[in-house]
C-alpha positions in Angstrom: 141.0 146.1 67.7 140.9 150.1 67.4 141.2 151.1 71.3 139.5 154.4 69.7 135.9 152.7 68.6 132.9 152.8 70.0 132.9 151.2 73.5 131.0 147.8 73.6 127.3 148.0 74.8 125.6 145.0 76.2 122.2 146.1 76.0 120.0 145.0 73.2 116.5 143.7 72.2 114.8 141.3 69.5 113.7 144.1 67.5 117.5 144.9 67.3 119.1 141.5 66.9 121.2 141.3 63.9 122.3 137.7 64.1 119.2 135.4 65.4 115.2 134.9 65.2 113.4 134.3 68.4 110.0 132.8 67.0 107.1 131.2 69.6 104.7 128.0 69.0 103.3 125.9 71.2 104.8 126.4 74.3 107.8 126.5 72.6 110.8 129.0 71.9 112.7 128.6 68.9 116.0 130.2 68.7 117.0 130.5 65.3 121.0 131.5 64.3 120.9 133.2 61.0 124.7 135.4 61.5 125.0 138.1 59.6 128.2 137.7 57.5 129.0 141.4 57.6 127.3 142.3 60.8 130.6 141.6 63.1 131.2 143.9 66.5 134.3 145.1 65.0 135.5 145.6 61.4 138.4 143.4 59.4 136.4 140.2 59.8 133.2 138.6 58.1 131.4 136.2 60.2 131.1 133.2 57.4 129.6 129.9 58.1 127.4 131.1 61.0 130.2 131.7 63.3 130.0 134.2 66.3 131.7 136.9 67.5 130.5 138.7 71.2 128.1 140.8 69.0 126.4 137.8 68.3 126.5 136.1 71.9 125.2 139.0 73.0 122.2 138.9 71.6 122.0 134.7 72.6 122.4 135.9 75.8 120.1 139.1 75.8 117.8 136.1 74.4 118.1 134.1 77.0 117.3 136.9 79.5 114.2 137.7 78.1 112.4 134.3 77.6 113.0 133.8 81.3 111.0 137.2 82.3 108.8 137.9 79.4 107.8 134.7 78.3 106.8 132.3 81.4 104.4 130.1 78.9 107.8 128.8 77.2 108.8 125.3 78.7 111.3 124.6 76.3 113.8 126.2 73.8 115.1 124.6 70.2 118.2 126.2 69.1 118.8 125.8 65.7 120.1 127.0 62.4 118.6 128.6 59.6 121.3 127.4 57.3 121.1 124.4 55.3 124.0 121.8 56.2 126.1 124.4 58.5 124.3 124.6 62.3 127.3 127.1 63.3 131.3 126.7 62.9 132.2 128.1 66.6 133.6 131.4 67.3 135.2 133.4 64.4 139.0 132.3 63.6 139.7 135.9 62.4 137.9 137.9 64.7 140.2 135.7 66.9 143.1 136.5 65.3 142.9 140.2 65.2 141.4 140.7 68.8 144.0 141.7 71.8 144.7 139.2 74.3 141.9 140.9 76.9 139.5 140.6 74.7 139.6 136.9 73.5 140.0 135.7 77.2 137.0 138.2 78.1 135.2 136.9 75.0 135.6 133.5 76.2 134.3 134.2 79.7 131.2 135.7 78.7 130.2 133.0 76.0 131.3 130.8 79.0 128.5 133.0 81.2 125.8 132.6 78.8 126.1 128.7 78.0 126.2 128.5 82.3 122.7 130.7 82.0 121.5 128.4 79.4 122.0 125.5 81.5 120.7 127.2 84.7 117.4 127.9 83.0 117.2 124.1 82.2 117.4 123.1 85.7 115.9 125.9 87.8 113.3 127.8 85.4 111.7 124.8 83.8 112.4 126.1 80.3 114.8 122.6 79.1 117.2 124.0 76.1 117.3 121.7 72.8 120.0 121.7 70.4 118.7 120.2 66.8 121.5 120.0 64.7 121.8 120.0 61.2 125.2 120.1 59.1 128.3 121.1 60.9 128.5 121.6 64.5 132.0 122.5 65.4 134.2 124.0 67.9 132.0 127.0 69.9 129.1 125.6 67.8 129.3 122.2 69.3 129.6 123.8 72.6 126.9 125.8 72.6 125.0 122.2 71.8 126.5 120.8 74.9 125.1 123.7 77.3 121.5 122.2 75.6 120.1 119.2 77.8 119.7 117.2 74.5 121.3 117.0 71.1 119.3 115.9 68.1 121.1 115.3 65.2 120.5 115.2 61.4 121.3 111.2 60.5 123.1 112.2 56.7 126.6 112.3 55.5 127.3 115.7 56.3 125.8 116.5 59.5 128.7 116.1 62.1 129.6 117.5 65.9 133.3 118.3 66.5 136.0 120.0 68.8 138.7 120.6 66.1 140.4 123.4 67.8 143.5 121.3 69.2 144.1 119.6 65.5 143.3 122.8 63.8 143.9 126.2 65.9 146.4 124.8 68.4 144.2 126.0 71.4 141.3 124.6 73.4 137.7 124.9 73.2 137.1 128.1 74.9 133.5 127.8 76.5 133.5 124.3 78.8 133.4 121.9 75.7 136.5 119.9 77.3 134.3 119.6 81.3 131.6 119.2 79.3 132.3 116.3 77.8 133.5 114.2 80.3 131.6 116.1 83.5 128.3 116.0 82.2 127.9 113.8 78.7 130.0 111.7 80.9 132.2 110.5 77.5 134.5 108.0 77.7 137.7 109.6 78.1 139.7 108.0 75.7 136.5 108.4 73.3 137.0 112.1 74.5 140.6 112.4 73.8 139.8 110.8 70.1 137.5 113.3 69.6 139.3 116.3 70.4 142.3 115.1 68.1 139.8 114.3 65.2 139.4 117.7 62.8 136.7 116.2 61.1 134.3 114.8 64.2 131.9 112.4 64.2 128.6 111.5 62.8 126.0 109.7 62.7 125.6 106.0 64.5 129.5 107.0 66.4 128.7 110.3 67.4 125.2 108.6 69.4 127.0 105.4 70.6 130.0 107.5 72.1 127.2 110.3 73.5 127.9 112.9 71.9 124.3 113.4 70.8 121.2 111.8 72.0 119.2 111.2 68.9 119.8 110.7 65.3 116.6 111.9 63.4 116.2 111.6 59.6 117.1 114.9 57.8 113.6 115.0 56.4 112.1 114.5 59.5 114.4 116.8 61.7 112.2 119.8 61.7 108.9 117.4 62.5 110.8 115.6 65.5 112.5 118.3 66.7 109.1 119.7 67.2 107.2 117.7 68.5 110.0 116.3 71.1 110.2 120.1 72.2 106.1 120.2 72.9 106.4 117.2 75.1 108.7 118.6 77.2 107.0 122.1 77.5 104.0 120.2 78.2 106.0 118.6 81.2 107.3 121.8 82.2 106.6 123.5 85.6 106.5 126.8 84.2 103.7 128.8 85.4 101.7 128.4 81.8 98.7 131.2 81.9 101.1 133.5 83.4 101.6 136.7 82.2 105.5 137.8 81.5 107.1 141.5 82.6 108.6 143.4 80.1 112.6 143.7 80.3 113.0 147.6 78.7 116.6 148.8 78.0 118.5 149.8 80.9 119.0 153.5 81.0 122.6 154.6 81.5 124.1 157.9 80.9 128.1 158.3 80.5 129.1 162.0 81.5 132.8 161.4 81.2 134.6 159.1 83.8 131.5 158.3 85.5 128.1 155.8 85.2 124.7 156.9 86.1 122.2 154.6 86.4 118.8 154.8 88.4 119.9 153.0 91.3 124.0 152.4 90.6 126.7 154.8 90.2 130.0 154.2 89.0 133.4 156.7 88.8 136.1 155.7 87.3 139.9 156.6 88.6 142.2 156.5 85.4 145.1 157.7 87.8 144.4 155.0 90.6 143.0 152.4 87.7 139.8 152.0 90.3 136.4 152.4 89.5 133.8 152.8 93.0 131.0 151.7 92.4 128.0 153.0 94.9 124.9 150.9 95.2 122.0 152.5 96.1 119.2 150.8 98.5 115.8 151.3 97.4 113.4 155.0 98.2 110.5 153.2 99.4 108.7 150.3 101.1 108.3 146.9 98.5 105.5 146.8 96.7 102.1 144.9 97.3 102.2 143.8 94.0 105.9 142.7 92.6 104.5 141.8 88.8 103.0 145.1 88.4 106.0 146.6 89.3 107.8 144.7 86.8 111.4 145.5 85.8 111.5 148.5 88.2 111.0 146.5 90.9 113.9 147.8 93.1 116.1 144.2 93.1 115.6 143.5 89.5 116.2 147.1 88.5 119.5 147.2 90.4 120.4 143.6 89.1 119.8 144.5 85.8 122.1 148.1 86.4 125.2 146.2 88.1 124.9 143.6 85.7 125.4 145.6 82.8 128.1 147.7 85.0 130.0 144.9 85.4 130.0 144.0 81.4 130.9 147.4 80.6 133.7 147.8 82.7 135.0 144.4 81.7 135.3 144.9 78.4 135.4 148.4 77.7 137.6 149.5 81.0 140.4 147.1 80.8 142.9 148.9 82.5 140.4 149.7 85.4 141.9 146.9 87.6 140.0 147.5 91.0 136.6 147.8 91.7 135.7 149.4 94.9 132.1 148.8 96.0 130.2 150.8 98.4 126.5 151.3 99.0 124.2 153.8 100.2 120.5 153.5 101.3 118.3 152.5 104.4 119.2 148.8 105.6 116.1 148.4 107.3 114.3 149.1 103.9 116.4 146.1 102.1 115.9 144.3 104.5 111.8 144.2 104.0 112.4 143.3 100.1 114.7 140.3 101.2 111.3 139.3 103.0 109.1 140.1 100.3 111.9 138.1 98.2 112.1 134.7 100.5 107.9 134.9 101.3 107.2 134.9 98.1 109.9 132.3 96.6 107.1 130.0 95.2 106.4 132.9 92.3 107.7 131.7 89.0 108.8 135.9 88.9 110.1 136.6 92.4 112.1 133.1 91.4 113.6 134.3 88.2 114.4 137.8 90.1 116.6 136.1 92.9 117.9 133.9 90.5 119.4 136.7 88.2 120.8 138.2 91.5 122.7 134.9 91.5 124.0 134.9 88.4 124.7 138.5 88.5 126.9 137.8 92.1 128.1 134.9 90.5 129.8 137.2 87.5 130.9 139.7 90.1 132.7 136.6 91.8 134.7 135.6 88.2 135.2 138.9 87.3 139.0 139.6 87.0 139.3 142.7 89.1 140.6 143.6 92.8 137.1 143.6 95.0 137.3 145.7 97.7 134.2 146.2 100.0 134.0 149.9 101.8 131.3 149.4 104.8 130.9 152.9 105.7 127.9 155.2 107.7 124.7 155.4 105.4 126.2 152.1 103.9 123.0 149.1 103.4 125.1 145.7 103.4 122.2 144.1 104.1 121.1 140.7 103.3 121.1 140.6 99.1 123.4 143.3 99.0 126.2 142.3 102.1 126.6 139.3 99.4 128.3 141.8 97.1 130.5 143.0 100.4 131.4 138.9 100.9 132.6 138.8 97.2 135.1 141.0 97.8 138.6 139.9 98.2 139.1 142.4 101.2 136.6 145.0 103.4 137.5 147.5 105.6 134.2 148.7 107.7 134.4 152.0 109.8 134.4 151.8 113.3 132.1 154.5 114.8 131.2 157.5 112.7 132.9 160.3 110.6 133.8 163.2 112.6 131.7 166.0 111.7 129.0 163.8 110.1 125.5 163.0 111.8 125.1 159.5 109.8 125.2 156.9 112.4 127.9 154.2 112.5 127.9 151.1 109.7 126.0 148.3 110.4 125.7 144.7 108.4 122.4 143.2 108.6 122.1 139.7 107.9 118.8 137.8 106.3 117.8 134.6 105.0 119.1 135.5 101.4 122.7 134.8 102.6 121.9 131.4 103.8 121.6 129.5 100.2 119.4 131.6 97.5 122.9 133.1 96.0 125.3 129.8 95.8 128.5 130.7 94.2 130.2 128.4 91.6 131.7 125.8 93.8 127.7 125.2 95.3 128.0 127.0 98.7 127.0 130.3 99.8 129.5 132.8 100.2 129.2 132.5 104.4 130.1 128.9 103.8 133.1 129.0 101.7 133.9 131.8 103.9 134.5 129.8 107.3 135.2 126.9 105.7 137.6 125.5 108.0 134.2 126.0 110.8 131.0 125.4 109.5 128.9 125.5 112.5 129.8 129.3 112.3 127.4 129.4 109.4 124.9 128.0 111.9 125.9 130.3 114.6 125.1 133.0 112.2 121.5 132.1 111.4 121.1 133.5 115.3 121.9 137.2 113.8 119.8 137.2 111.3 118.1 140.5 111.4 120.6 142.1 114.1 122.7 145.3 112.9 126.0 144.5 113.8 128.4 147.3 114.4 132.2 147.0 113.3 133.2 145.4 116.5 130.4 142.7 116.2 130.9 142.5 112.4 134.5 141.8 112.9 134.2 139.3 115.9 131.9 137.1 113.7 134.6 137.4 111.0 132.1 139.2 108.5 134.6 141.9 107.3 138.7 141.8 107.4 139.3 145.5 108.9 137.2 147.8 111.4 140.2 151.0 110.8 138.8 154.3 112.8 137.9 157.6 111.6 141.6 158.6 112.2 142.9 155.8 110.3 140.1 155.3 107.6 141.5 157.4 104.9 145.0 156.1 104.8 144.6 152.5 105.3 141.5 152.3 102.1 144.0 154.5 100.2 146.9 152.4 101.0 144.9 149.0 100.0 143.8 150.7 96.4 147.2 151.9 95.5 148.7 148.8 96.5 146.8 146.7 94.1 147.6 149.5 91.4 151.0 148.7 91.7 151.1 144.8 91.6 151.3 142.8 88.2 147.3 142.7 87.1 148.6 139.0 85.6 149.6 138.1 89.3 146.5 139.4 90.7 144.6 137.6 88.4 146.1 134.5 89.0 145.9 134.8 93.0 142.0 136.0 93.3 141.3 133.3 91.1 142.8 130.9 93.5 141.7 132.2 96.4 138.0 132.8 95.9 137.1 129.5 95.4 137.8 126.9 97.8 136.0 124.2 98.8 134.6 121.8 96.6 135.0 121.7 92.3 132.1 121.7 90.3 131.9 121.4 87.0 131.8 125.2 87.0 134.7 125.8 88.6 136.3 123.8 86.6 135.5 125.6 83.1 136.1 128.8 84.9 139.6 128.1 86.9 140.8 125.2 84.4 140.2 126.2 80.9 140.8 130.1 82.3 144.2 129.4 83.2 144.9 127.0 80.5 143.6 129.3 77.8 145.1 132.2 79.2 148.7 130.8 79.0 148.1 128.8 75.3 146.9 132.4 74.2 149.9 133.8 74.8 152.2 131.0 73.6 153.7 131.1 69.8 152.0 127.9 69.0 148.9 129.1 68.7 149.2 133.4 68.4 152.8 134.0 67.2 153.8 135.4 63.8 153.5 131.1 63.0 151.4 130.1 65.1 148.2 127.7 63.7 145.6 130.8 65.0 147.6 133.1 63.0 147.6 131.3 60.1 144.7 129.4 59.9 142.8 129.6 56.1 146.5 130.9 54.8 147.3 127.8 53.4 150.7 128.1 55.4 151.8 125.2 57.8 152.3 126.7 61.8 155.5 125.8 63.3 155.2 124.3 66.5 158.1 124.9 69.7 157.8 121.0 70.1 159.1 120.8 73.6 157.0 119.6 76.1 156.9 121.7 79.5 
């Protein structure tokens, strides 16, 4: 990839999609993949045989977004393919081949991000995703099926599901396909391991028996079935269906050199320190009596919406950025009343789908592979919503009295409600919990301090932050923690925030995240699959890739 194109941008719309057809009927969304063969992200690649590139998950996941907030009506989703006998071929082998290590692992974590959103619609937005599949499903496009609570697929000769990337590519499936096999098809695992060694897949009466798919529909009748299984399910649905959606307009950013400016987010990036500080900003006013008409610029979905897209820039645009430092700014008291507004009002199908995009947002600030390091400082609003984004961080240093000459008062944390179970992280437990893991009735103990500003002494005593330096020692001790991390190995750091963020219990999510991560990560760099023989390399050459056969 030219390090000297245009950077990345995440932000898109239908009327811009390039790649897929987002059609209504019904009470019904259908998703319809139609790739554009010469409409890649990047040139030296065409995107044959419907496969995808992160141009083209962008837009799924842009997608995604939208029918959550603008279309309530929709209780159900068909993804499908406008191609006859090819549903999609998986992510593009040569865009694979010519992208830098960064960007195929980051690739794979943000198709990885969508299928999870996907999946999290399903079970907490009432909108259930369908996959009807006709032709060939293979490798990302088989995985994108499995992130679908059912498979329907076309019963003919050439309509097949498959994970060919071991036999073929000499890597793994890069987005859960492996978990989601055995975790939540629940396939046999030595039906599994068949599977995954079998270039061609499976079809037909096999590919329902082992449960790979749900249904086999006649070809001739796929379009009719399809349709009217997805009506009876958005006639189920609990989504709200007279309700009227918000619109989700394009996030405003300006770039004006090293530094982001959003509406209610600012980030400055430190090429010489490789940090980027990112400042939060609470909201101006009181919340609104009226949160729909308010719509996107409702202060929490406004700033989701901003760190969200923050977070995707930085990721794959900023590489070399390899610490985040977030701060915040605003008037606690003030967060605190939306985090009422938010948890009074949970039963709204919108104030829902607001707190959980803040979850998913958190969630990607928690996977993100960068240093987090929390600044709690006076003027600072770590309250309730926000304070999640100071528990994500690996470390936080909160000042203990105030700045001398300044008249801000000292920092304060503020607990609420919303970090006792709205924002769960990947393992299923809030962030307090995994916290004090080795004590959970300090979780409970907490719940008594909801709404109490605690100063650094009582933030530290309840172990809410890991240093409380002083105004003497502030400086040197936050500029001693970012240059440290600038100087480690990034692969080492990566590696050890990884481990450490996520204890407690696995989930399957977890598991896609921290197993196929690390996994990927090292068979990415191995000469099996990416060296100058290697099967990635020359896959479609006609050339046979020679394998290092020992075993480690």
């Amino acid at each position: 990839m030219d390090p000297a194109a245009a950077p990345i941008d995440f932000r898109t719309d239908p009327s811009r999609y390039k790649h897929w057809k987002l059609t209504f009927e019904n009470g019904v969304a259908y998703l319809t993949m139609d790739v554009n063969e010469d409409g890649g992200l990047k040139p030296g690649y065409k995107l044959k045989l419907n496969s995808y590139d992160l141009g083209v998950d962008i837009e799924l996941a842009d997608a995604v977004q939208r029918l959550r907030f603008e279309h309530p009506e929709i209780g159900a989703v068909v993804i499908r393919s406008q191609r006859d006998r090819i549903f999609c071929s998986g992510a593009n082998i040569n865009m694979l081949g010519l992208s830098t290590h960064d960007h195929k692992v980051n690739f794979c974590k943000f198709t990885n991000e969508t299928r999870l959103s996907i999946e999290d619609a399903s079970i907490h937005s009432g909108q259930t995703y369908i996959c009807s599949i006709n032709g060939i499903a293979a490798g990302g496009g088989y995985e994108l099926a499995l992130a679908c609570e059912q498979i329907l697929l076309a019963d003919d000769g050439s309509s097949a599901v498959s994970l060919p990337e071991l036999p073929l590519l000499a890597v793994l499936p890069g987005t859960g396909g492996l978990t989601r096999l055995v975790d939540k098809r629940m396939v046999r695992r030595d039906h599994a391991d068949f599977f995954c060694t079998t270039a061609e897949g499976m079809r037909g009466k096999r590919a329902r028996d082992w449960r790979l798919v749900d249904q086999l529909i006649p070809p001739s009748k796929l379009v009719e079935q399809t349709q009217k299984i997805a009506e009876e399910i958005a006639a189920k649905s609990s989504r709200s269906k007279h309700a009227k959606g918000i619109a989700l307009p394009t996030v405003e950013r300006r770039i004006e050199g090293d530094t982001l400016r959003y509406a209610n987010l600012t980030v400055e990036i430190d090429r010489e320190g490789r940090s980027a500080k990112f400042r939060l900003n609470g909201p101006a006013a009181a919340p609104p009596s009226d949160v729909h008409a308010a719509g996107a610029a409702f202060w929490p979905l406004a700033l989701a919406r901003e760190f969200d897209d923050a977070m995707m820039h930085l990721r794959l645009n900023e590489t070399e950025i390899g610490t985040w430092v977030l701060t915040s700014q605003g008037d606690a008291a003030l967060v605190e009343a939306y985090d009422a507004l938010l948890a009074k009002n949970s039963g709204d199908w919108l104030v829902r789908e607001i707190v959980l995009y803040w979850k998913r947002t958190l969630k990607r600030l928690d996977v993100s592979s960068r240093s987090l390091i929390a600044l709690i400082e006076p003027g600072s609003c770590f309250t309730g919503t926000l304070l999640e984004v100071a528990l994500a961080a690996d470390r936080s240093y909160m000042l203990d009295g105030v700045f001398e000459g300044s008249n801000l008062p000292a920092a304060t944390l503020r607990l609420t409600s919303m970090n006792f179970g709205p924002y769960p992280m990947g393992n299923g437990l809030t962030r307090l919990t995994t916290r004090f893991l080795y004590d959970p009735s300090l979780v409970d103990d907490l719940k008594g301090e909801i709404g109490e500003a605690l100063d650094a002494a009582a933030a530290e005593e309840a172990g809410l932050v890991t240093f409380t330096p002083d105004d003497i020692d502030w400086e040197d001790e936050v500029r001693l923690a970012v240059e440290e991390r600038a100087g480690f190995s990034p692969d080492g750091l990566i590696g050890m925030e990884a481990n450490l963020r996520f204890p407690g219990p696995e989930t399957m999510e977890t598991k896609i995240f921290a197993r196929l991560s690390a996994w990927q990560n090292w068979i990415f760099q191995r000469p099996n699959a990416t060296g100058p023989e290697g099967a990635l390399k020359l896959y479609g050459t006609g050339k046979q890739s020679k394998y290092d056969r020992k075993r480690a």
